[in-house]
N, C-alpha and C positions, 0 to 999 in steps of 0.2 A: 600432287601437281600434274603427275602426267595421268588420260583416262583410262588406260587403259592397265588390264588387270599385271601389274608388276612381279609376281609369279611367274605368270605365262610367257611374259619377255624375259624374265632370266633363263627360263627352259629353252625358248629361241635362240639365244647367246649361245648355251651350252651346247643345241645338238650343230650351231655354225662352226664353230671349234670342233666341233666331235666330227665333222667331215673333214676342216681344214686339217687335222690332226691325223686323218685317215689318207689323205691325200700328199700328206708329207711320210705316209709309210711308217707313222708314230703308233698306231692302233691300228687291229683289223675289223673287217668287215662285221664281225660277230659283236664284238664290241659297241662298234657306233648302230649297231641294231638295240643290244641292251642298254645303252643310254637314251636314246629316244623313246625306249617303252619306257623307260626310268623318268623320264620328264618331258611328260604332254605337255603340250599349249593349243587347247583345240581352236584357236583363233581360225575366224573363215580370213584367207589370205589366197586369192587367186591367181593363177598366171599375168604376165601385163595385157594382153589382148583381152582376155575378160576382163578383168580390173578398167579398161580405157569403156567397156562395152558397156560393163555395169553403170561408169561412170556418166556417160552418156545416156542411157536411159534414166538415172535419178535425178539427172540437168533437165529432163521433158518432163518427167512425173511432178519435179517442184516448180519446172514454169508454169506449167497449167496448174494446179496449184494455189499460186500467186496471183496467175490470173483470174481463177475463182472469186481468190480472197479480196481482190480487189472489185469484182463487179458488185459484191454487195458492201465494201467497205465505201467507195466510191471516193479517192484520197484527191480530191477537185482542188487542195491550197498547197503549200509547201509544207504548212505544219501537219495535214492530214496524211501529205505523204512519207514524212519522218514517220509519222506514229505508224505507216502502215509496211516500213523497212521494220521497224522495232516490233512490230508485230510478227515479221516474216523470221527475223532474227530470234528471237524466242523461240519459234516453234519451230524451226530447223535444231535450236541446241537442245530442245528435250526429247525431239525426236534421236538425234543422232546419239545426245549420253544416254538416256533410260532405253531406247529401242534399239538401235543400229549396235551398239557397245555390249552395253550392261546383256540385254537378250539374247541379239543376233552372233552377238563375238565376233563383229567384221574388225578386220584391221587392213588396212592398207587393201580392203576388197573394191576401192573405188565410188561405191555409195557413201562410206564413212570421208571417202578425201573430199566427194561434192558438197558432201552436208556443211564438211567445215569450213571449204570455199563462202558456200552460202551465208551463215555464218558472219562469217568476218566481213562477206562484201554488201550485208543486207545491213551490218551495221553501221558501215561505213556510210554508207547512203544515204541511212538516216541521221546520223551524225553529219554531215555535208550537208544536211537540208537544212537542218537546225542552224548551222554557221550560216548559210546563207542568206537566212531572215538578223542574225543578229550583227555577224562581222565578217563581210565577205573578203576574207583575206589569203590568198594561196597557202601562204604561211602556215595558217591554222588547218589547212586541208593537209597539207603534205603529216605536217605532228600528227592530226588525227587518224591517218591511214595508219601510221608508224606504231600508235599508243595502242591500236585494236590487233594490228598484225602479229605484235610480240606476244601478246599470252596466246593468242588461238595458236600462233606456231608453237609456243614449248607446251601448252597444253596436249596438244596431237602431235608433236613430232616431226613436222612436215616440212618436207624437203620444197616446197612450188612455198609456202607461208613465209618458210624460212628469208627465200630470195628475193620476194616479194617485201619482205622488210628491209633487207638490205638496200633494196633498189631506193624503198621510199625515203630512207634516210640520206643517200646521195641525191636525193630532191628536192627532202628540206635543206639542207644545205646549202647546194644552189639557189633555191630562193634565199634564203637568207643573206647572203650576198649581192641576190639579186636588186635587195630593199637596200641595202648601204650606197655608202659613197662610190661610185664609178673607180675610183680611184684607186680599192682596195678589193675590189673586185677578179684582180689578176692574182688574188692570194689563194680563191677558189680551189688551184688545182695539187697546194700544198697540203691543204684542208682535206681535201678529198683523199689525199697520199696518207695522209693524219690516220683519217677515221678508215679506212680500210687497213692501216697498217696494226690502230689497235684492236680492231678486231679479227684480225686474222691471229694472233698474239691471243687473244682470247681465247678463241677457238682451239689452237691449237693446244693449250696449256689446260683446258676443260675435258678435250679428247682423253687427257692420261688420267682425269681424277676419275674414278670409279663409282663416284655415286650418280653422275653424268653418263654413264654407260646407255639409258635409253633414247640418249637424244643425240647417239653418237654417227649416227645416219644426218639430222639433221644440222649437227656442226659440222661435220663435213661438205655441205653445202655451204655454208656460210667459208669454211676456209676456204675454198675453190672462188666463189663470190669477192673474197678478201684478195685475193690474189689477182686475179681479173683487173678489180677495179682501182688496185692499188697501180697496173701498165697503163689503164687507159685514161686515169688519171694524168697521169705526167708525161702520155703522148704527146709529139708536137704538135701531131692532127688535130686532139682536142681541144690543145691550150688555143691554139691557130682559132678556132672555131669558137672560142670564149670569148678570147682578146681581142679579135679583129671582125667577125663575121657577128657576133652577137652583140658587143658592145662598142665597137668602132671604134678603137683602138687605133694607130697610125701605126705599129709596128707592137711584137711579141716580144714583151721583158722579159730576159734571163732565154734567151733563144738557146743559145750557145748549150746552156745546164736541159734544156727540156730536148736539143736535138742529141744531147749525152744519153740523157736517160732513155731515149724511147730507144735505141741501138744500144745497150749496157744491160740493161735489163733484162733481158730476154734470155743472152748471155748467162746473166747471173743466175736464171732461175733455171736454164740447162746444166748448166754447172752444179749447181746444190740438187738438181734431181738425176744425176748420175751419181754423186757424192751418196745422198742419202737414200738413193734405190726409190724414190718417189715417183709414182707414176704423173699422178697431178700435175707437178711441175715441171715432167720432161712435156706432158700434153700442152699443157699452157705457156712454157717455153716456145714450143715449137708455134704456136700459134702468135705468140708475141714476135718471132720471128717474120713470120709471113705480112703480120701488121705493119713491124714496123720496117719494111722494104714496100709495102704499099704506101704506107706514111709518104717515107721520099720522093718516090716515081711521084707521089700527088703533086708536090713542090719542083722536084726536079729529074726531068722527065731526059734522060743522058742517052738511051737507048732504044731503038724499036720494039712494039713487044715481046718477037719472037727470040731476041737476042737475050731483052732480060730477063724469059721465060727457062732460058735453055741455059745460062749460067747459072740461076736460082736452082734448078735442076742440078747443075753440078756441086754449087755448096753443099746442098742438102743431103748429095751423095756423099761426100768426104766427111760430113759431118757422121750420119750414118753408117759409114765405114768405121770411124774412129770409135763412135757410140758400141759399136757390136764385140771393137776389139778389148774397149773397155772392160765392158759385161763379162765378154770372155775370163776374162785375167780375173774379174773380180767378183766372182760369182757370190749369193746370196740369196737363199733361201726364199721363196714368195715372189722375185723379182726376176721380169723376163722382160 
């Protein structure tokens, strides 16, 4: 399922343990030396500055490329230019599995993440052009991104495929609603709470199975994703922006529950990530925090900025204070 040589990623598991192992004073240095001569993974895997540089160069080498392929394909209809996304799709995936993979042994070197970009976005394209001529319906565009994005992501692993699916599915969603009754439309952002809440549940319950161990990078993204879109879902900001500003609305049903949660939530996800030593959710807590005091100021603006800059300043001290004193008293291994 996944491309790449699944040997070589359990050697990568073992010597990332073999440091964290080494780093908690569990093994010595001698040690996490004879594990890593004990199991290569010669995968090419480059710092992020090469990896962004490489990337960027195999983005120029397949545009011109493309545009080669196009001056003598000449795609002049809609259906000539499906065929010449499908053309360009092909030969990105036999270049990246039989050359970039199987040959070169790139993994996450930035040629391998563009190819699969390409990929996924050459077939989209041409999958969109084809809808086009036969049923031009948003609907079908948002499913079609969604249905090509999930194998290319668990195929390669990838953390940008991964979110990029995510995304598209709170799209189709939205459309979906978009096409009903006006009436049933305010249920959007329960929906939305829905489908991020089971797949954060997924994610997180897939992280512990073991034979899911290579695509443990990109459930992680998807949890982080789940989490996210689970606050911004049920902000007031949002629902405000669904119910009144998008669909013209006279007032926000269930205000009272959606100005609950957007101040409740944040809370709760600080809470469980001092509880459970979770970095994620102290970051994404704190950031649901800052939302949703922006949220209010949007609506009710009680203070000058400098006043409610410089209180906000102070909670976040007290909060911080208590967070440290916490940690203190409850220390645990890996978490800082």
């Amino acid at each position: 399922m996944i491309a790449y040589n699944k040997d070589w990623l359990d050697a990568l598991l073992i010597k990332e343990n073999a440091v964290r192992w080494q780093t908690e004073g569990l093994i010595s240095d001698e040690q996490v030396s004879q594990i890593k001569a004990q199991y290569p993974s010669p995968f090419y895997s480059p710092n992020l500055f090469v990896r962004i540089g490489l990337g960027l160069f195999c983005f120029i080498l397949l545009s011109a490329g493309a545009g080669l392929i196009g001056i003598f394909m000449e795609p002049d209809s809609t259906i000539a230019f499906a065929f010449f996304c499908l053309v360009i799709c092909a030969g990105s995936l036999v270049l990246l599995e039989k050359v970039v993979i199987d040959s070169l042994q790139h993994r996450g070197s930035g040629v391998d993440d563009m190819l699969a970009y390409t990929v996924a976005g050459a077939a989209i394209s041409g999958l969109w052009a084809i809808i086009a001529e036969v049923a031009d319906t948003e609907i079908l565009y948002a499913f079609t991104a969604l249905i090509v994005l999930v194998p290319v992501a668990i195929r390669y692993a990838d953390k940008v495929l991964t979110a990029a699916a995510f995304v598209a599915g709170f799209v189709l969603i939205y459309l979906i609603f978009e096409n009903i009754s006006p009436g049933l439309f305010i249920a959007l952002p329960i929906t939305w709470m829905v489908y991020a809440a089971v797949l954060y549940f997924f994610a997180v319950n897939s992280r512990k199975n073991y034979t899911l161990r290579y695509w443990d990078g990109a459930l992680a993204t998807l949890e982080m994703f789940s989490i996210a879109g689970f606050y911004a879902a049920g902000n007031y900001g949002m629902v405000h922006n669904i119910a009144i500003t998008d669909r013209y609305f006279e007032y926000v049903p269930l205000a009272w529950f959606f100005w609950i949660f957007t101040f409740a939530v944040p809370v709760v996800y600080l809470y469980f990530g001092l509880r459970r030593k979770s970095r994620l959710l102290l970051d994404l807590g704190i950031a649901a925090v800052a939302a949703a005091l922006f949220t209010y100021r949007s609506f009710y603006a009680v203070m000058p900025p400098a006043w409610a800059a410089t209180i906000g300043g102070g909670v976040l001290f007290i909060v911080a204070w208590y967070a440290i004193r916490y940690l203190n008293a409850n220390r645990a291994p890996g978490f800082s």
